[in-house]
N, C-alpha and C positions, 0 to 999 in steps of 0.2 A: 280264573285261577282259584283254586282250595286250596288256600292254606291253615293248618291248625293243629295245636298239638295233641297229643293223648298220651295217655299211662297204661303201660299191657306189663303185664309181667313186673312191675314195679320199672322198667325202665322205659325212659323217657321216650318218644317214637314223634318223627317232624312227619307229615306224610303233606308233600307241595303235588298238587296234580297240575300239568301244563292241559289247556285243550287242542285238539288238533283238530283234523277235518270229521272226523269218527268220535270225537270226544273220547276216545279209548287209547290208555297213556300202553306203548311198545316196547316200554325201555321200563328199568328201575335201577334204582340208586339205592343202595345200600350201605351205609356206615354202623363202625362199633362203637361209635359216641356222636352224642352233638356238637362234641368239639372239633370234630370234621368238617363239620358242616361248612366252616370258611371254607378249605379247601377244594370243599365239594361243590360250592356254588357254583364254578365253571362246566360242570357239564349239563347242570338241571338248564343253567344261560345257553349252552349249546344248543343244547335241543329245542327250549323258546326261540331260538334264532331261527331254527327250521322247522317251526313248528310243528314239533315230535311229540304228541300225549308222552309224559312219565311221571313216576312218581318217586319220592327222596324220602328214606323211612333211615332211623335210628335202631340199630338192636345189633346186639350182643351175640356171637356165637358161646363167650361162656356164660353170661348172665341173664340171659333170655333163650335161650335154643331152641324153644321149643315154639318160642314166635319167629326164630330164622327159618325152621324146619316148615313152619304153618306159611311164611310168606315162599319161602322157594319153592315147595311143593307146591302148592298153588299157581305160580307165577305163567306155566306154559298154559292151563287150563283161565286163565284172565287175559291171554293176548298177548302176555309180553315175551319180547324176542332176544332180550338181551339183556346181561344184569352189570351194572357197573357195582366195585362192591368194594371198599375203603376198610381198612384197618391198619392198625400200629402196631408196636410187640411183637407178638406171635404173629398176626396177621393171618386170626382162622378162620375170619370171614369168607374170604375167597375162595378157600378148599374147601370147608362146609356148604354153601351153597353150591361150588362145582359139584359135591359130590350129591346132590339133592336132584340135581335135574340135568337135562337134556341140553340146555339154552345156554349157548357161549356166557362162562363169567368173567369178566375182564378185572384183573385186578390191579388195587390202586395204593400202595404202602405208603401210611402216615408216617410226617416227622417224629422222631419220638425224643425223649430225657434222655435216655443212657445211649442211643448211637445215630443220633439224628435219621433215625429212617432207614440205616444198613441193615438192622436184624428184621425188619417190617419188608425191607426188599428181597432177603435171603429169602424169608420165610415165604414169602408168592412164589417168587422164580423158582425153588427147591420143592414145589407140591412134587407127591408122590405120582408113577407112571400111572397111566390113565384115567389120571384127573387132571382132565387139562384146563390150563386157568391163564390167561394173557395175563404177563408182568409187565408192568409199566412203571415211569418215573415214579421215583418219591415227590408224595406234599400235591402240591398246585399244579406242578409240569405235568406230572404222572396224568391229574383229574382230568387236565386238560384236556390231554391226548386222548384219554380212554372215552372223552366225548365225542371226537374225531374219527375214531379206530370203530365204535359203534355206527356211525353213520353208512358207512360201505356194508356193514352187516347189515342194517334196516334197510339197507339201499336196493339189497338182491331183487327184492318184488313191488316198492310204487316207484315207476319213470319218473314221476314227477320230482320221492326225493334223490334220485340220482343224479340228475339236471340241477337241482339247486347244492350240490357239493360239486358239482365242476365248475357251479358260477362261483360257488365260493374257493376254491384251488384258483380259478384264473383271477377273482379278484384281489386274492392274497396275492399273486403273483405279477401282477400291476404294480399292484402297490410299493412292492420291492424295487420293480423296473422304475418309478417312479421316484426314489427315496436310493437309486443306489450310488449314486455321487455323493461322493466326501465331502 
């Protein structure tokens, strides 16, 4: 694993790569801050669980653009198939890179100060008609899922991760069977 920071644009950029069997990460994680980053540790963990190459980057749709512009444009010509993408506020992360590429963006609205996460949820689910962008929970629930919701999509073309999310459905589903007495 590579993990390490850098300064592009004057803001701060986390970039974690998982390796996989290709060492070529399929997925990326995208936040409007490193204050995200709690939240967002549940999908970079997903994907190490099935050992998914991805990488987890820091940057700004308003204070860096033109490093959001430079990583999403790029993102389908590097291999990657799918963008997990976090923001608060406004929440322009995930229509800006929807609008940049090809590549399913799944997005993921942070808690915030003034509505814990409602106007960051609005602002996903209300992108404009066709730019479509997957709404998901606010905060950590939201990160989770969008780890989960990615995995079927990476799943279309290697068998092998498709077989390991139905071992992981049936072992979640044990574990309930096993845990379901009061």
């Amino acid at each position: 694993m590579l993990n390490r920071r850098l300064r592009s644009s004057g803001q701060p950029v986390i970039i974690t790569r998982m390796s996989n069997a290709n060492d070529k990460p399929l997925g990326g994680i995208i936040m409007g801050s490193k204050k995200d980053w709690e939240a967002m540790k549940a999908p970079s963990a997903i994907r190490t669980e099935f050992d998914i190459g991805h990488e987890s980057r820091a940057m700004s749709a308003h204070r860096s653009p033109e490093l959001v512009a430079e990583y999403v444009k790029s993102a389908e010509s590097r291999g990657l198939e799918v963008i997990i993408a976090a923001a608060g506020m406004s929440a322009a992360l995930p229509g800006v890179a929807a609008a940049l590429t090809l590549l399913p963006v799944l997005g993921v609205p942070m808690e915030g100060k003034v509505m814990g996460g409602l106007d960051a949820l609005l602002s996903v689910a209300q992108m404009p008609g066709g730019v479509p962008v997957g709404a998901l929970a606010v905060g950590s629930a939201g990160a989770q899922k969008s780890a989960l919701l990615a995995l079927p999509i990476l799943g279309h073309s290697p068998p092998e991760l498709r077989e390991k999310l139905r071992q992981y459905y049936a072992q979640m589903a044990e574990d309930i069977r096993k845990n379901c007495e009061l």
